[in-house]
C-alpha positions in Angstrom: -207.0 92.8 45.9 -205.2 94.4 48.9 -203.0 93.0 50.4 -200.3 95.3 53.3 -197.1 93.9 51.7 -195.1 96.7 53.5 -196.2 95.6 56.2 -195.1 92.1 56.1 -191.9 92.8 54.6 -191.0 94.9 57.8 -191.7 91.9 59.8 -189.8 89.1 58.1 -187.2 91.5 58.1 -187.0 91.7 61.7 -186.8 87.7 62.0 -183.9 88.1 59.1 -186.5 86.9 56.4 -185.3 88.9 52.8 -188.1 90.2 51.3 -187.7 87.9 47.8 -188.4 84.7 49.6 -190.9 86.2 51.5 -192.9 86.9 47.8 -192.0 84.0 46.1 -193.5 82.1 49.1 -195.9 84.3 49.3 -197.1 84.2 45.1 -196.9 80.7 45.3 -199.2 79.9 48.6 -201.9 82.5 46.7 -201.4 80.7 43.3 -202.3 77.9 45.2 -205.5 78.8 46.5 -206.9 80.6 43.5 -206.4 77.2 42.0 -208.6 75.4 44.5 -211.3 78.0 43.7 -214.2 77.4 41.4 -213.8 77.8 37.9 -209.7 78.4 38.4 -207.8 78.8 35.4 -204.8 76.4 35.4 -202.5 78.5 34.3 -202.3 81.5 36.5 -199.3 83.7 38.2 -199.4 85.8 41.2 -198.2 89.3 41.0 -197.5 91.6 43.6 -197.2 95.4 44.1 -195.6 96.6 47.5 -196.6 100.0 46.8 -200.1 99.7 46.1 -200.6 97.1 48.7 -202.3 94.9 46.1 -201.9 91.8 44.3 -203.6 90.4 41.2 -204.2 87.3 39.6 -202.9 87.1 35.9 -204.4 83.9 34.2 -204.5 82.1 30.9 -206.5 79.7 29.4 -205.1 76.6 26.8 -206.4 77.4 23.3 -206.9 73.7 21.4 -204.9 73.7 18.6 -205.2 72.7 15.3 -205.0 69.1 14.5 -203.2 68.1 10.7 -201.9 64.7 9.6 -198.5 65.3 10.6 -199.9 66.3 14.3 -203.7 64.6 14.8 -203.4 65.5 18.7 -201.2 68.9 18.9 -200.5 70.6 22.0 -202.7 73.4 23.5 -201.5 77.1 23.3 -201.8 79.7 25.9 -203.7 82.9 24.9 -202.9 85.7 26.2 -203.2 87.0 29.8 -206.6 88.4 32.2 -207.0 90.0 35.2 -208.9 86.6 37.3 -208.6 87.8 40.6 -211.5 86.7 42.6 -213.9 89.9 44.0 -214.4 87.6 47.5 -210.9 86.3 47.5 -209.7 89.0 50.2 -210.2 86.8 53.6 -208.5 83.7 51.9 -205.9 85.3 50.8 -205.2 87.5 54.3 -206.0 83.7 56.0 -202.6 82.4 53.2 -200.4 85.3 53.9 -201.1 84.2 57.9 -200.2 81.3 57.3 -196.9 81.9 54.7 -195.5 84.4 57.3 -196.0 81.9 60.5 -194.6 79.0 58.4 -191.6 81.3 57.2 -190.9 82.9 61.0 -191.1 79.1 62.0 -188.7 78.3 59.7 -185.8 81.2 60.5 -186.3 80.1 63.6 -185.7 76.5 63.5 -182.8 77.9 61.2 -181.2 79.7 63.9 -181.2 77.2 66.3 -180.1 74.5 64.4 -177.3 76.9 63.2 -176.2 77.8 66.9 -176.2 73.8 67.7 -174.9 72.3 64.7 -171.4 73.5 66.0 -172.1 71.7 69.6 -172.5 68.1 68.2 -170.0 66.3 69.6 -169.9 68.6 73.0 -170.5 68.7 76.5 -172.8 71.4 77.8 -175.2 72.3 80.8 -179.0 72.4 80.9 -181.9 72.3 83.2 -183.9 69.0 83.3 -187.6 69.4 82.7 -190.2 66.9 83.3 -192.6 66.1 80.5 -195.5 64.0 81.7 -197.0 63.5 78.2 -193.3 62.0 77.2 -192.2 59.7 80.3 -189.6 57.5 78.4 -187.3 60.6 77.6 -186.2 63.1 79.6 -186.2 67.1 78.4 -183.1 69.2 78.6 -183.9 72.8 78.7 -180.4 74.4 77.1 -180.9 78.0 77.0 -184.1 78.8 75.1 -183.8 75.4 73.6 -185.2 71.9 74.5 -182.8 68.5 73.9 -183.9 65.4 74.3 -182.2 62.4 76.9 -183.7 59.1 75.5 -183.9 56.3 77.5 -181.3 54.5 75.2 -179.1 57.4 75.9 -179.7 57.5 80.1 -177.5 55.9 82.8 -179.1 53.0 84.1 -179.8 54.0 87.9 -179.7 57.2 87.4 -182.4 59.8 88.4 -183.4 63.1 87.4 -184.9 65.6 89.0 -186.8 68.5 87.8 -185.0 71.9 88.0 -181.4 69.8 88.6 -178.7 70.9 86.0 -176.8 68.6 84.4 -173.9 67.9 81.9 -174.9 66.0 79.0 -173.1 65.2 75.7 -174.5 66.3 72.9 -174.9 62.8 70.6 -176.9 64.7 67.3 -178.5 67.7 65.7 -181.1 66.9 62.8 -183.4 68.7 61.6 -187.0 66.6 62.7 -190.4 66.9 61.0 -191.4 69.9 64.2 -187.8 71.6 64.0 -184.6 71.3 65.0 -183.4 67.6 66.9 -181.2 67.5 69.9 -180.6 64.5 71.2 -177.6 64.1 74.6 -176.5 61.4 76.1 -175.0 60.6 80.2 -173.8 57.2 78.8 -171.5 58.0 76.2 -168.2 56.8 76.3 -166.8 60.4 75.2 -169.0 62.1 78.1 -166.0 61.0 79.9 -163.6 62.3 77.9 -165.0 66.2 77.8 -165.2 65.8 81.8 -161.8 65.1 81.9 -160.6 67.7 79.2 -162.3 70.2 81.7 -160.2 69.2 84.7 -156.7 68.3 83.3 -154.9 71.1 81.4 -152.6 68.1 80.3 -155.2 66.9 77.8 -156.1 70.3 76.3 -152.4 71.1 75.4 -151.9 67.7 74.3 -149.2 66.6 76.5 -151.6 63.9 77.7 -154.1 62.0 75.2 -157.0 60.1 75.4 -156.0 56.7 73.8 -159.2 54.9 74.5 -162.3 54.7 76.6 -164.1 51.8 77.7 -167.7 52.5 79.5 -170.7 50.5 81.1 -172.2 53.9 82.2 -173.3 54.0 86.2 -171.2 51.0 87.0 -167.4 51.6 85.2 -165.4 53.4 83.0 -161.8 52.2 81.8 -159.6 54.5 80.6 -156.2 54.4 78.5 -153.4 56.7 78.3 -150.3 58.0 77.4 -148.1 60.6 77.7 -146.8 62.9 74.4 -144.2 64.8 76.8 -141.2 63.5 78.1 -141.5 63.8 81.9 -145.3 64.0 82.1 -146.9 61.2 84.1 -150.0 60.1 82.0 -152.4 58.9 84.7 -150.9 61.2 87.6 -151.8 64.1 85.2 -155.7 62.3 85.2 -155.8 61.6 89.0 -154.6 65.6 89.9 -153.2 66.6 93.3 -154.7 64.2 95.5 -156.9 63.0 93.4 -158.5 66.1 93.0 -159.3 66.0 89.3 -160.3 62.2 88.8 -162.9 62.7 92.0 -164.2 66.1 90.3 -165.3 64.1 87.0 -166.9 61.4 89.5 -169.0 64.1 91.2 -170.7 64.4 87.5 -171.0 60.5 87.5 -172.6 59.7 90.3 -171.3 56.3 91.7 -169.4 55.2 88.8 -165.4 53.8 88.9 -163.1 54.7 87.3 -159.8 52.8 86.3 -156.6 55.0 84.9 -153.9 52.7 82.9 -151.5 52.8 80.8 -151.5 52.7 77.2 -148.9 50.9 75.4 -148.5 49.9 71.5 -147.3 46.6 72.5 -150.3 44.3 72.6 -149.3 42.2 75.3 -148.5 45.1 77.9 -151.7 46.8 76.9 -153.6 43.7 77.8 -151.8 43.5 81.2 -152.5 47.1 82.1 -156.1 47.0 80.9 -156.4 44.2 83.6 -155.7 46.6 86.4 -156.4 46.6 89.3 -155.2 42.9 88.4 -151.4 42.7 88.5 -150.9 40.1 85.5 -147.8 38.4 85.7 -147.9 37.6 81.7 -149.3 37.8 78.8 -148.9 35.5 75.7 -150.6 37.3 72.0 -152.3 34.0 70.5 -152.8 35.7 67.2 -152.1 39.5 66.2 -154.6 39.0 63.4 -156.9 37.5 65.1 -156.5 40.2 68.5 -156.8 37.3 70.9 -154.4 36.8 74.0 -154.1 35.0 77.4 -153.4 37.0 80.2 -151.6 34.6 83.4 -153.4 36.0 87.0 -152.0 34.8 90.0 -154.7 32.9 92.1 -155.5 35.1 94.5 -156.4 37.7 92.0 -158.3 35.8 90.0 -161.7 37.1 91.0 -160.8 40.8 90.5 -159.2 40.3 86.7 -162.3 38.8 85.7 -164.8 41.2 88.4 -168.4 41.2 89.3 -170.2 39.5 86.7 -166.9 39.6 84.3 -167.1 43.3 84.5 -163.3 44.0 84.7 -162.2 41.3 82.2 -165.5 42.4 79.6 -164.2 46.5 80.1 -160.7 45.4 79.4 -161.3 43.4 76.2 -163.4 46.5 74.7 -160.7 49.1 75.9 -158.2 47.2 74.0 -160.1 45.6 71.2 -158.4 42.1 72.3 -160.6 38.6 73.0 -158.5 38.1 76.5 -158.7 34.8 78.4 -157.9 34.3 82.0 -155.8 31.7 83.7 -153.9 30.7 86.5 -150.6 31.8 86.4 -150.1 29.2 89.3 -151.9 26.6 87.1 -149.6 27.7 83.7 -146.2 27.4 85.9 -147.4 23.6 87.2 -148.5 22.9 83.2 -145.2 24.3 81.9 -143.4 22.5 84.6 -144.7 19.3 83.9 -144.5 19.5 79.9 -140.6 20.3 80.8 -140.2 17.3 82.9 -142.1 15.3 80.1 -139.3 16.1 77.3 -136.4 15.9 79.5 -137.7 12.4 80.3 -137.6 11.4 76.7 
């Protein structure tokens, strides 16, 4: 049966398709449907012959064998091979090799593009955001020739976009998905931050500023901790930039979203104070280290903006430093303390 082998091998080879897989692909998908023929032998193999442009059918029947008392039920044997290759079997067959080489050229393609992004998880990059009206709960990233995917789990509450806008999106995870290759981004990840900042502040690329942590509720505010590894390098200065020329690029890609710079510190209690900021805390006292919970003393008139709209500041502060923080009145403490003093000198 012809079949123009040469011909296909010259075109997997352009999509980087060797020619062996492209046969054994091949043999298989035609064993296949000889079998779903009538009066198929089940045992058959295909056999191809690039120069002749041909392949054949090689098939064997079962021989019963003999049964004795030692073996009442033996196995069939397999006598020995025929030509079986069906005289109309030519337009199935061109119809299976179709259909082999589209699956295969799908394949090195999906190949290739999970291969180029496999390397990006993790990443910030740019793409073009393209409506989809038959998908309206996610949004579609074109990044180069390829598509992402923006869920709505991944999007910034508030946040619109616009076809044709370009956008910087994190990329959260490449899979490979039941119709290719999986990209799915993210504008609310915490570590969308971080790659905005590592693209404004040399500091952080040479690693004489780091990172420590990152604290986000994405279109409202982000809290950031960090430190310096240089002597002489000021941490947050480096973050903020000549007039605060870095810190306000990074809110350009965010939209209305704050921002709070502080200070990391090892010390517990001194993280917890700075994580407060813009609240100046005039204490803190560590409850229990194994437990990470702590009471941080706010004078009165700061009150409001430790704790913030709708506990925003205090809620961003625990989950920057992975401390339970209460609030009190440092006012309130000092009269407590006061009194409990004047209680035990009186006895």
């Amino acid at each position: 049966m012809e079949l123009d082998l040469s011909g296909m091998h010259r075109l997997a080879a352009e999509q980087g398709i060797d020619p062996e897989t492209l046969d054994a692909a091949l043999s298989e998908a035609l064993r296949l449907a000889y079998l779903k023929t009538p009066h198929a032998a089940r045992h058959a193999r295909i056999e191809l012959d690039e120069r002749a442009g041909t392949f054949t059918v090689w098939a064997q029947d079962e021989i019963p064998g003999d049964p004795t008392e030692e073996n009442p039920h033996p196995a069939p044997t397999l006598g020995e091979e025929y030509d079986d290759t069906p005289r109309d079997f030519g337009r199935l067959a061109a119809a299976t090799a179709r259909q082999v080489i589209t699956q295969l050229f799908r394949k090195a393609e999906d190949d290739k593009i999970f291969g180029a992004f496999s390397g990006q998880k993790g990443k910030l990059v740019t793409g073009i955001v393209q409506q989809n009206a038959k998908d309206p709960s996610n949004v579609h990233i074109a990044i180069g020739e390829v598509e992402a995917i923006l869920p709505r789990r991944e999007q910034v509450p508030g946040e619109r976009y616009r076809h044709g806008e370009r956008l910087r999106v994190y990329v959260v995870n490449v899979a490979r998905g039941l119709k290719g290759p999986e990209i799915v981004v993210s504008r609310s990840h915490p570590e969308l931050v971080r790659q905005l900042f590592e693209r404004e502040v040399p500091e952080l690329v040479s690693g004489a500023v780091s990172i420590m942590a990152i604290a986000r509720e994405a279109g409202a505010r982000t809290k950031i901790a960090v430190r310096a590894n240089t002597e002489g390098v000021n941490p947050k200065g480096a973050l903020i930039g000549p007039g605060g020329a870095r810190v306000r690029a990074v809110m350009e890609n965010l939209g209305p979203e704050k921002i709070d710079i502080v200070d990391w510190s090892a010390d517990p209690a001194r993280f917890v104070a700075s994580a407060l900021s813009p609240a100046v805390a005039t204490g803190v006292q560590v409850i229990s280290e194994k437990n990470k919970t702590a009471i941080a003393f706010i004078h009165d008139d700061q009150l409001s903006l430790a704790i913030g709209k709708e506990g925003q500041n205090a809620r961003l502060a625990a989950k920057l430093t992975g401390w339970k923080i209460g609030i009190e009145s440092a006012e309130a403490h000092a009269r407590k303390a006061a009194a409990e003093a004047k209680a035990a000198d009186a006895e």
